[in-house]
N, C-alpha and C positions, 0 to 999 in steps of 0.2 A: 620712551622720550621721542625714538625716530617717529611713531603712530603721532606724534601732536605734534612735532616740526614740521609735518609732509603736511596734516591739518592747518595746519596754522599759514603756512606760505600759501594754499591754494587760496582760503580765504582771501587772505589779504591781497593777493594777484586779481583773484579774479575782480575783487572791487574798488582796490586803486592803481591797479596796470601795474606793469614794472618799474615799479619808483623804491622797492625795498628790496635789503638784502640782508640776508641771514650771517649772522656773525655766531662764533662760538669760541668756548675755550673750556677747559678742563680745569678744575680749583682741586682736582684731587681728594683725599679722604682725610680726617683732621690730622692724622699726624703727619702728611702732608702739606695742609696748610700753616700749620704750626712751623715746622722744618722753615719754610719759605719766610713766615713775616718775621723771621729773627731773622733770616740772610735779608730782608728788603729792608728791615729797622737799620743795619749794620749801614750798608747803602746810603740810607736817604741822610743818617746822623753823618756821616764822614762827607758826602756831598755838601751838606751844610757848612763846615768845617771846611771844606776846599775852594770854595765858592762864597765871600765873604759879601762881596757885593752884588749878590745875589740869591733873592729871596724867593720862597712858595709861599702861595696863596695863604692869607689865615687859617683858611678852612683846612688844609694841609697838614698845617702846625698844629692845628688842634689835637685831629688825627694822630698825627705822629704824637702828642704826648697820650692821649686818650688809650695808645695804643692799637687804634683801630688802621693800620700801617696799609693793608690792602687797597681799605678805598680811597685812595690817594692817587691808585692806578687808573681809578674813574672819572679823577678833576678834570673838568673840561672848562677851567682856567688857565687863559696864555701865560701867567708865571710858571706855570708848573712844566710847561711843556719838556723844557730841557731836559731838567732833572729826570722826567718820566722817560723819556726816550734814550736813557742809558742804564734806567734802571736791570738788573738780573729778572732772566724769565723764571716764571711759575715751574715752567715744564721740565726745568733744571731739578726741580724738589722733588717731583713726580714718582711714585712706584710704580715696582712696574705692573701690579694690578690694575693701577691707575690708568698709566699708558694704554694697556689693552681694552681698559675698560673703553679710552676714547675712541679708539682706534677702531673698536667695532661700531661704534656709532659712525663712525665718519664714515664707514663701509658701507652700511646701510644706508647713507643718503646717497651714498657715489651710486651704489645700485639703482636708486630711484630715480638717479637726474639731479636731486635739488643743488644746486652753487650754494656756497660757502663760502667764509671767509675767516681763518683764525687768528684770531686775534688774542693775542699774549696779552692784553689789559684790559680785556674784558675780565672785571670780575666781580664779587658778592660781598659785601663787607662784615652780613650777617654769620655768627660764628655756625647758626645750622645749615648754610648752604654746604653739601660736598659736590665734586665732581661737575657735570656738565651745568654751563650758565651760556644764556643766548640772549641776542636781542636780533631783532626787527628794525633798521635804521632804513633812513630815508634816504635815497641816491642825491646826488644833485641838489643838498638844502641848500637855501640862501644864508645861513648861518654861518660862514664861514669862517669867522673869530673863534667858535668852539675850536678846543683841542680833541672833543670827539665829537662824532656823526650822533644826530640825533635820532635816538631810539621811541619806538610809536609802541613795541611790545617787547616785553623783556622778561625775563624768566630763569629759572632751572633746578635744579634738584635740591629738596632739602629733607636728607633721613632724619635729624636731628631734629628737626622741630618740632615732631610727638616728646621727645624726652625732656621736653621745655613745659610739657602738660602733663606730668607725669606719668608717660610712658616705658615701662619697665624696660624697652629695647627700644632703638632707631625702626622707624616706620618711612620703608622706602617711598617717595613722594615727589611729584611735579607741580610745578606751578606758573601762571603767569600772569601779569596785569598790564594791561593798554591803555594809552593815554587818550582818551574818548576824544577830545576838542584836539588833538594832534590828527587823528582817525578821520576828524571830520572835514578838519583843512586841506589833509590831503585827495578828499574823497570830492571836496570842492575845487580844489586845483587839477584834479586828472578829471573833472567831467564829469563824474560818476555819480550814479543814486546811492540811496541809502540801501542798508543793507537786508536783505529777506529773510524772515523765519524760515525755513525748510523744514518739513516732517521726518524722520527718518524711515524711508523706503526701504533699505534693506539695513541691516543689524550686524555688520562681519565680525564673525569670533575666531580668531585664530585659536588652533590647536594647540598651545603649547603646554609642553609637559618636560621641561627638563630634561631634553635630549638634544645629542649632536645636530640636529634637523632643526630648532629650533631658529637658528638665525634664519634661514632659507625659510621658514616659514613666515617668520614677519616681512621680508621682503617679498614675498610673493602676497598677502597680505595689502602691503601698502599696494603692491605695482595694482593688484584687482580692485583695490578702491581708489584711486587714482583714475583708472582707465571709464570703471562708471558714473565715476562724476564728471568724466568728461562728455559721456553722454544723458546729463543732465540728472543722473540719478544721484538723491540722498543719500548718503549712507555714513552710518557710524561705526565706527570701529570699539569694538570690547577691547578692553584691556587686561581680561577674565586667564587663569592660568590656573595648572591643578594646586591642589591646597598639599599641604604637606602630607596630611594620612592617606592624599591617591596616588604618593610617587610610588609605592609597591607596590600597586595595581598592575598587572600585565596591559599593553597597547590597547589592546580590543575594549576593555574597560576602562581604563584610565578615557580612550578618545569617548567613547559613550558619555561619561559622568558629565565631561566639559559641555558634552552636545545638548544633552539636558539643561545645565544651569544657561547654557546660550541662549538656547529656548526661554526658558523665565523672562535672560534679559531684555530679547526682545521683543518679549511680548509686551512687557511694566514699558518698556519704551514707546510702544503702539507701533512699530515696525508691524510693515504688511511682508515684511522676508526675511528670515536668518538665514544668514550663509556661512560656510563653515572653510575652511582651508586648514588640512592637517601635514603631516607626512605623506600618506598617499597622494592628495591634488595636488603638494608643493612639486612633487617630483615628478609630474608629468608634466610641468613647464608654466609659464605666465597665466594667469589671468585663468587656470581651471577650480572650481572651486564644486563645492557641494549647496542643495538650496532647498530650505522647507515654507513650501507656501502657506504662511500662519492659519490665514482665512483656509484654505482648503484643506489642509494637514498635507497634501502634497512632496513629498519629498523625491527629490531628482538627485542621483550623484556625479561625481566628476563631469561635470559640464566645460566646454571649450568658451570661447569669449561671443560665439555668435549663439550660442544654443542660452547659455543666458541671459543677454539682451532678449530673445527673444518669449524665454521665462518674464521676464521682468516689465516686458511689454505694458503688463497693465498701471503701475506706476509711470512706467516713461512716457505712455499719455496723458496723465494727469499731473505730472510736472512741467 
């Protein structure tokens, strides 16, 4: 998820300026969420009862009988406001798998630079989202009757919703959708053109394989593609990791197998570069990674941040 957040803000920077900001929150795992919307039902029924001359929105009430109690935390109705801003936090119901689950995500942007903002009502109403939910709000909207900031892309995890297609287990999963004519207002109020196709010039497949090294490895990861799109290089990031029958694999094989399927992916992608970053280039510091030049079959290893710029020369003219 951190690999599509660090995506998804540069995008959106680089084409509407700094007019967004990343919000997040953790919804935990269902018996997580579960635990919570009986403490928030408990809540909002006794508020009702406390507060006689004082009502929430229809939409609200629907909600609360519908049982759908969460997205209630989302009304961006001035009645609701009160009530919302004394409701009990999510993070109270939280496990503590949960917690660390967020915890290392929130590490891995701190690493990268990206600002945040959490936000205890941010959340999904849908019963297959678990755990991390984000949006994309607009700085400074003229909106200012909303009870929330308006969101231009919103998103977050849903394991649950293969078992809604008849999925024998949850199928870990991301997702998001953008409000295209929001996109474009803002993209008309900062000045800005429309937005570019890009080829993908290089292909980064992080190494990962189920080991203590693997956080270090996505953040070195992000910082190397990060640092090449700053100099105008393409690049996409895999999301590719070993399958279950290569965690016995010893290193040397297990990194082999991934470096192959990397190769596949970016070639089907049309990438003119895959790059690799494992445990060894994580550990000699920022931005070293490994690079096989598809056109030539070329392969260089552990490269520093100038030696592949100047690998990569032949796309950075062409872009």
């Amino acid at each position: 998820l951190g690999f599509s957040l660090k995506s998804d803000i540069q995008c959106l920077k680089s084409h509407a300026g700094p007019v967004v900001e990343l919000r997040l929150n953790t919804l935990g795992g269902a018996e997580c969420r579960e635990k919570y919307s009986e403490t928030l039902s408990v809540y909002l029924k006794d508020w009702i009862l406390e507060n006689p001359d004082k009502k929430l929105s229809s939409e609200s009430l629907e909600r609360l009988i519908d049982g759908r109690v969460m997205r209630i935390l989302d009304s961006k109705s001035e009645q609701d406001r009160e009530c919302i801003a004394g409701a009990p936090l999510l993070r109270e119901s939280l496990s503590l798998e949960s917690q660390s689950r967020f915890s290392s995500l929130c590490s891995l942007l701190d690493g990268m630079g990206v600002n945040y903002i959490i936000d205890d009502h941010l959340v999904r109403g849908l019963d297959y989202y678990c755990h991390t939910a984000f949006e994309f709000t607009t700085v400074g909207d003229s909106n200012s009757n909303a009870s929330r900031p308006v969101a231009v892309l919103a998103g977050g995890r849903y394991d649950m919703l293969a078992t809604l297609m008849n999925s024998k287990r949850p199928v870990p999963a991301i997702g998001w959708a953008a409000g295209v004519e929001r996109l474009a207002l803002e993209l008309e109020r900062c000045g800005k053109g429309a937005f570019k196709e890009e080829f993908p010039g290089v292909y980064l497949v992080p190494l990962l394989s189920h080991t203590t090294t693997d956080d270090l490895i996505k953040l070195r990861s992000l910082q190397c593609a990060s640092l090449l799109r700053k100099h105008g290089i393409p690049v996409v990031v895999s999301y590719n990791q070993a399958d279950a029958d290569e965690l016995e694999l010893t290193s040397p094989k297990k990194r082999q197998n991934i470096i192959k399927k990397g190769i596949k992916e970016a070639d089907k992608a049309g990438a003119r570069f895959a790059c690799f970053i494992g445990e060894e280039e994580s550990l000699q510091g920022e931005c070293v990674a490994s690079l096989k030049d598809l056109e030539t079959g070329e392969l260089f290893t552990s490269l520093r941040e100038e030696e592949l710029k100047a690998r990569l020369s032949p796309i950075i003219m062409e872009s």
